[in-house]
N, C-alpha and C positions, 0 to 999 in steps of 0.2 A: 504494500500500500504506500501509495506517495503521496504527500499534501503538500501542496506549493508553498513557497514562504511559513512552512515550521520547522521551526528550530529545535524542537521538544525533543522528546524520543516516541518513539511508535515500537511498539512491541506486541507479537502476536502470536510468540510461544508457547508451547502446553503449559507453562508454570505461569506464565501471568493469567490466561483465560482462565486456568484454573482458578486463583485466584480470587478475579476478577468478577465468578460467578456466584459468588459468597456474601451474604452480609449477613445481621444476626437472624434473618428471619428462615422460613423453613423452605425456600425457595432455592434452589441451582438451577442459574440459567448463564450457558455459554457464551462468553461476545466473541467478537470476530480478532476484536484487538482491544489492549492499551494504551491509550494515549498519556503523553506528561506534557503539560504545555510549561512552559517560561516566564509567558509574562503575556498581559492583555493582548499583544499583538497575536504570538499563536493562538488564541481563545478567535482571535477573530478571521484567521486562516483557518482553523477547523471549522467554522460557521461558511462564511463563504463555501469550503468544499462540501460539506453534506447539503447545502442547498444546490449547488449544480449536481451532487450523486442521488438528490431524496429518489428519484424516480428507480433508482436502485438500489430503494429500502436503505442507504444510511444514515444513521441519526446518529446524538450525539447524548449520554447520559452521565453526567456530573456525580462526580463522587468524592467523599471528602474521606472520611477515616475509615468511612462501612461497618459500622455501629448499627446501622439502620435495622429495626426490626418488622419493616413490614415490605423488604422487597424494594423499594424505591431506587435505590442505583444500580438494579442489573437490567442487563441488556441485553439483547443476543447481536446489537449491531455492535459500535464504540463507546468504552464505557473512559471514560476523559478524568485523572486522577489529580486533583489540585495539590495533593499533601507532598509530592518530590517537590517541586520549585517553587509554587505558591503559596509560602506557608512562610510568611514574615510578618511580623508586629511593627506598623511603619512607625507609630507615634501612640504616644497616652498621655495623655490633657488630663488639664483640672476636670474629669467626668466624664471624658470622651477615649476614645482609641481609636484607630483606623487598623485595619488587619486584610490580610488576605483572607481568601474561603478555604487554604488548605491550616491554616495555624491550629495547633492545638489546642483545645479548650487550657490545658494545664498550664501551656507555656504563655496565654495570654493571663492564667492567673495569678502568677506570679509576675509578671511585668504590671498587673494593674496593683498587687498587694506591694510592690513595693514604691507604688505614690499612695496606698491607701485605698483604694477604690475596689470596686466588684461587679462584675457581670454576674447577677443575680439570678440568670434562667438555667445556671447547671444544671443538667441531669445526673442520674446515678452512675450513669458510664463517662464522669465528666475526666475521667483521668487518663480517657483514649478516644474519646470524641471530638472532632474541629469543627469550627465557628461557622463554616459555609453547612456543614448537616444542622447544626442547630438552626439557621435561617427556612434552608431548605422546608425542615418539618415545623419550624414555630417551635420548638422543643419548650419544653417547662420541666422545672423537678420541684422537691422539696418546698423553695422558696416562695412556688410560682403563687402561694395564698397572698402573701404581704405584699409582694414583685410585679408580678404576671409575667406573662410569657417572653419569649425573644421578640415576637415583635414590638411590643413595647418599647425595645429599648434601639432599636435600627432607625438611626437620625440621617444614615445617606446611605444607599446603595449604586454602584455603578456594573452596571450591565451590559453585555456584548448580545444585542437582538436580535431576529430572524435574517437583518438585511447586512449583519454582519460587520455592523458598527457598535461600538461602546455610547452607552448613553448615562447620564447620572438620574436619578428617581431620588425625589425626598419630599415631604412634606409642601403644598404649595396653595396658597389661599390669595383671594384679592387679586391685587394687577398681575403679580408672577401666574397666577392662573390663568389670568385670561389672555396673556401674553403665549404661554404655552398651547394654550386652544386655538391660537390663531394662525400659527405654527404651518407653513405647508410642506414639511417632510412626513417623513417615515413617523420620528417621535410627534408629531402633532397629529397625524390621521389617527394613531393609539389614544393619546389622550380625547380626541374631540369622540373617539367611540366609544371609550368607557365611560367619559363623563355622561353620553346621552345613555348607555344600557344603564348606567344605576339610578340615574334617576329617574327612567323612566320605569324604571323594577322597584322602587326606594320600599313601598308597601307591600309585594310581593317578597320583596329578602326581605323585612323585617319579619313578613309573615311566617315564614317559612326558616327562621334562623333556631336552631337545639336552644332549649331554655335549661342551659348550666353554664358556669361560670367559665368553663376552656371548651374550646375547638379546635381541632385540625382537620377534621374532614373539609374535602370540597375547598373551593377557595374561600378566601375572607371578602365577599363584597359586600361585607353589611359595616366594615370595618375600614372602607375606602375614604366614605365621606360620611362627615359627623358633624354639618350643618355648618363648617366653615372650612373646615380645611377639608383635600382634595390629597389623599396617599397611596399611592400606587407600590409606594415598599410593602405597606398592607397585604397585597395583593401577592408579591412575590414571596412574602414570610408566608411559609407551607406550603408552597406552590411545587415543591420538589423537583425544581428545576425541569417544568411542563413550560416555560414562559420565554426564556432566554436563560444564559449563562453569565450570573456571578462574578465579576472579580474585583473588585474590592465592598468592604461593607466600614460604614462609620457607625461604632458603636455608640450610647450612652448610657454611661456605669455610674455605681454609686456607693458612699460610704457607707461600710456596714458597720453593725452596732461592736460595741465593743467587748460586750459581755452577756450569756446564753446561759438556761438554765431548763433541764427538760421536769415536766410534768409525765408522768409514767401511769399509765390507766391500764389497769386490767380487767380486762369486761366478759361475764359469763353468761348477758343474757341480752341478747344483739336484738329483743324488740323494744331496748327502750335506745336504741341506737341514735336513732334522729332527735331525741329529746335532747341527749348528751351530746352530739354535736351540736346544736342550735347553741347549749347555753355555754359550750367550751368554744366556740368562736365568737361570743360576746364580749371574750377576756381577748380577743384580736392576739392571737400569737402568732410568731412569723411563719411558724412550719405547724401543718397539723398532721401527721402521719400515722399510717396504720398495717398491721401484718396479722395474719390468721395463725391459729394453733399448730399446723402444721408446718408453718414456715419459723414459727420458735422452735419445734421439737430440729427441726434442722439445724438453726443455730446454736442449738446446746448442744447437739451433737457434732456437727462437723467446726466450732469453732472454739470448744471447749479446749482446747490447749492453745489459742490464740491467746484463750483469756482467763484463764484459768479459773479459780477460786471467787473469781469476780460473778460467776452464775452461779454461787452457791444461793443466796437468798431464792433465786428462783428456782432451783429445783426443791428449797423447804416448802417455798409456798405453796409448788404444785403439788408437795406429798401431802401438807396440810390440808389441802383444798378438792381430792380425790383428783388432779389433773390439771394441766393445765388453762389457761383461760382460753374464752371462744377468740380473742383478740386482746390487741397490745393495742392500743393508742399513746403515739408521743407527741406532745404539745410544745411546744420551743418557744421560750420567751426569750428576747431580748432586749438592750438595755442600754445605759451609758454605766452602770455600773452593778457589781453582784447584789448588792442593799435592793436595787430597783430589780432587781429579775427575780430575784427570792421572794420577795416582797408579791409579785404580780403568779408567781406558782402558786402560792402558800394562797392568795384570795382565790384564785381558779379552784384549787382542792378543796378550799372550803365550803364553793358555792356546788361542785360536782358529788359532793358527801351526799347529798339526798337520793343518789341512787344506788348506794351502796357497792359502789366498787372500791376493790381495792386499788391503792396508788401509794406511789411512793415522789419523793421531788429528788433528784442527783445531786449530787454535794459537789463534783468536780468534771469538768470533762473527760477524765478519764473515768469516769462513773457511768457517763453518758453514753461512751462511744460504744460500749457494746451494745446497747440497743439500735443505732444510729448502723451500726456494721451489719447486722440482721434486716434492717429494711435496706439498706443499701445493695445489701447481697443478694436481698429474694430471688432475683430471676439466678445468680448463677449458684446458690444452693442446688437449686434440682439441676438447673442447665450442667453440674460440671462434677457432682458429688453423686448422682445416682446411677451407679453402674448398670450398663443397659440400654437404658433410657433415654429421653428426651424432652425437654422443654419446651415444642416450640411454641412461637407468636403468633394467636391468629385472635384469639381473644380476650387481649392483653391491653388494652386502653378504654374502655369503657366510660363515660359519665352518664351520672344523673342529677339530677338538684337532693342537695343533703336534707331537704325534708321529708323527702319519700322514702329513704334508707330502712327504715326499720320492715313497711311494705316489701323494701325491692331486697331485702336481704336474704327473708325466708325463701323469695323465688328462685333466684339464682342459686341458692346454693338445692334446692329442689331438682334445678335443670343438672345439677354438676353431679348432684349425686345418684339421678336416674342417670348417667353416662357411664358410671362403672369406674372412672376415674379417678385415681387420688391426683388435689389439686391444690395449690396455694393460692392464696387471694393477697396481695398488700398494694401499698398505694396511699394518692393522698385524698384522705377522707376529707376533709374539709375542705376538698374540691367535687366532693363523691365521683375520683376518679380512682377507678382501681384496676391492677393488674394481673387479670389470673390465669395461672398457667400451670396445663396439666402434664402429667408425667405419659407419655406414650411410648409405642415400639415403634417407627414410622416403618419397618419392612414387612409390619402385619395389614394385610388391607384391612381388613376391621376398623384399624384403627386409625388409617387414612382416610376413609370414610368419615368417622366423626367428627375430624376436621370440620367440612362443610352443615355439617346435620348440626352439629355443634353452636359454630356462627350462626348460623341463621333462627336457632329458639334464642339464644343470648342477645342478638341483634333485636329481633324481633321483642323482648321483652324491654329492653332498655329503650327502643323508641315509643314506644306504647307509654312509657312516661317523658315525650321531648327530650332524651337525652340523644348523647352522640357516641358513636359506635369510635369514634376518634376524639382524643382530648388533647393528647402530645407528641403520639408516635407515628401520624398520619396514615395515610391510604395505601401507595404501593400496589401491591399485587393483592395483597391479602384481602385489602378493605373496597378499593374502588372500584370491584363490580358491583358494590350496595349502596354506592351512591345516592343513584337516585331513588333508592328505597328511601334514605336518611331525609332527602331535599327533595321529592316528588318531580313528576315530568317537568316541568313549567322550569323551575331551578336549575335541573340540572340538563335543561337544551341550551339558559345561559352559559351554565359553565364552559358547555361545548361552544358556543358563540367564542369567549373569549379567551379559548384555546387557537379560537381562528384569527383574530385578531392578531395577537401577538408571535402566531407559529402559525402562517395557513399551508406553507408545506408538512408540517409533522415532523421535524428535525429532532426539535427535544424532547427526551424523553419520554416516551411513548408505551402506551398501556399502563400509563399512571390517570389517575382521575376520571380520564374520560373514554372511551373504546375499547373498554376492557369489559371480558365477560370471565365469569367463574371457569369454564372447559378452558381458556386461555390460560388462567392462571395453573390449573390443576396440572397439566402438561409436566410446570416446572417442580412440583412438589417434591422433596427428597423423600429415597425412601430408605433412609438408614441414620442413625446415630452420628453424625459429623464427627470428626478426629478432634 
């Protein structure tokens, strides 16, 4: 393969496609080749060439670390790899940073911890994850209750387009608006078309938008314009590079408190679940996080020499207690000072005593981090500890509004335990986002089956209350043939609209959000234990 004017490397060897055909989700699928580009210019020679080859089925799909668990960077054409050469931290301001899409989440948090500051949408893989998959899915973790998500904090993106120029996208209200609208290139016929579909949709997407607090399914256009300003970064935060390609993102970060203190809830009767949320997110804490019974028996068990002696109280309490609890809830306060985070535990516990669970408050972060290491780990406890077996992602991001919880609790796990599966549930409750995932054989069809049978009671249950089948870990392969089940016809013939818009030959990334059916996806499904 030869692409005029790149400088990159191209590789198309059995170890890269192999590779290449991997990310965390349960999906293998082979691309043709590797790309590495250099710098905006090859980004914009690989654009250029897959629109004079589209007619030859090549596109082009962005990938940052491949973390992804839902399928979004594989390809069977060119899967184009930011992290060899595009992966520099060019500057970090009083609250700002500018980065490539290949930087490591880790190495951008240490160049912000040492002026003080913090990009506060980490996820739990934030210590092998880069800043371009974070935008891609709109990522959130932990913090994203107090924070919100990545898009939130994307104050400039610049983007290389379908016509194979680099263009900048940021927030844009008053005369820069209408100056942009008046525009007669390439970026002005984009803007003058999105600004006419949303607002002429303004009441159909609000209509039609999940009533929870995160999304990543589908695109953000209910999130574009917000009665003054005009954001098309909106649009491309979760977009997983269906839109254009990425290369540079201007961050905005912020100081984080200087002192933390968790709240430790053990809960043995999940229908007064919503009650307990309702009046523990009245104490506004920055993280509200949660893990099921079986994802603690895991981390007593596979983490008990990490930490030794430090899980004795909880294995007295469970012998006290005939077992473990149904759930762990940790509440995170923080603070400018320990007086002030003790102080705001100790009223949370006071006001949560009426429902009789037991708690305890951490005396020290290292008190702290073993629970903090159990929710962090959920997914790779089973993913890397159960001999056999398998973890994978298909119904792993779920929301619903945290009032219904105590309702939507008994059902799901109804649906989990008609499946025959042992399964772990954690996640962040006070987002009533959770993520659960069961242990399977993938080389038993039985149990590749389930997969699909699966999705679809769980889907189907969670939109029956407005939730969304995606919170943080987006669509991909796994979710975006449900699409339009989530957004109904009307919504999601826009989404296809402004897939045309900005891509009408089909270059990027393809078979994400929109043109994808379940038999397409099934195709790539592994059918074994990954190494």
């Amino acid at each position: 393969m030869v692409i005029p004017n790149f400088k990159g490397e191209i590789e198309s060897d059995r170890a890269t496609r192999t590779k290449y055909s991997r990310d965390a989700s349960l999906f293998v699928v082979i691309p043709q080749a590797g790309v590495f580009p250099r710098d905006k210019d090859d980004v914009k020679a690989l654009v250029r060439f897959a629109n004079a080859n589209a007619h030859l089925g090549i596109t082009l799909t962005a990938r940052a670390a491949g973390t992804d668990m839902s399928g979004g960077p594989l390809s069977e054409s060119i899967v184009v790899d930011f992290t060899r050469h595009m992966d520099a931290v060019r500057a970090v301001g009083y609250g700002t940073a500018v980065v490539e899409p290949g930087v490591l989440y880790r190495d951008l948090e240490k160049a912000l911890a040492a002026r003080g500051f913090l990009l506060p949408s980490y996820t739990a893989s934030k210590d092998v994850c880069a800043v371009g998959g974070m935008v891609a899915n709109n990522s959130g973790g932990e913090k994203t209750l107090r924070y919100g998500k990545t898009a939130d904090y994307v104050r400039r993106l610049n983007v290389v387009l379908s016509d194979g120029k680099e263009y900048v996208f940021q927030p844009l209200n008053g005369f820069a608006l209408r100056q942009k609208l008046r525009q007669g290139d390439f970026l002005g016929n984009i803007y003058r078309d999105m600004y006419e579909l949303v607002m002429k949709n303004k009441t159909l997407i609000a209509a039609h938008a999940p009533r929870v607090s995160k999304n990543s399914a589908g695109y953000a256009l209910g999130d574009v314009w917000n009665g003054k300003t005009f954001d098309l970064t909106r649009l491309f935060s979760g977009s997983q590079g269906t839109l254009g390609m990425i290369t540079e993102i201007e961050f905005k970060t912020v100081r984080p408190k200087t002192h933390s203190r968790l709240l430790v809830i053990f809960l043995n009767d999940t229908q007064k679940l919503a009650a307990i949320v309702r009046d523990a997110l009245a104490h506004k804490p920055e993280s509200f996080e949660s893990y099921d019974n079986t994802t603690l028996w895991l981390g007593l068990r596979y983490m008990f020499f990490r930490f030794g002696f430090r899980f004795l109280p909880e294995i007295l309490m469970a012998a006290r207690n005939g077992g473990l609890p149904k759930m762990v809830l940790l509440l995170e306060f923080t603070g400018e000072s320990d007086r002030e985070t003790r102080a705001r535990a100790r009223q949370a516990a006071r006001d949560l005593r009426q429902f009789g669970c037991l708690m305890r408050i951490t005396e020290t972060a290292a008190d702290a981090e073993k629970y903090w290491a159990i929710r962090r780990e959920s997914f790779n406890l089973l993913r890397l500890r159960v001999k056999g077996m398998y973890a994978p992602a298909f119904i792993d991001d779920t929301v619903v509004n945290t009032d219904v919880l105590s309702e939507f609790f008994p059902k799901i796990y109804k649906i989990l335990n008609e499946s025959g599966l042992t399964m772990t549930i954690a996640g962040h409750i006070g987002n009533g986002n959770f993520h659960i995932f069961p242990l399977m054989d993938l080389s038993q069809e039985s149990h590749r089956k389930k997969i699909y049978e699966l999705n679809q009671k769980v889907f189907d249950l969670v939109l029956s209350y407005n939730g969304s089948i995606s919170g943080e870990h987006n669509d991909g392969l796994i979710r975006s043939p449900y699409i339009k089940e989530q957004f109904g016809g009307k919504i999601y013939n826009i989404f296809a609209e402004i897939k045309h818009i900005f891509d009408p030959e089909g270059i990027f990334n393809p078979h994400k959000k929109i043109g994808v059916t379940k038999e397409y996806a099934q195709k790539f499904l592994i059918n074994h234990k990954p190494i």
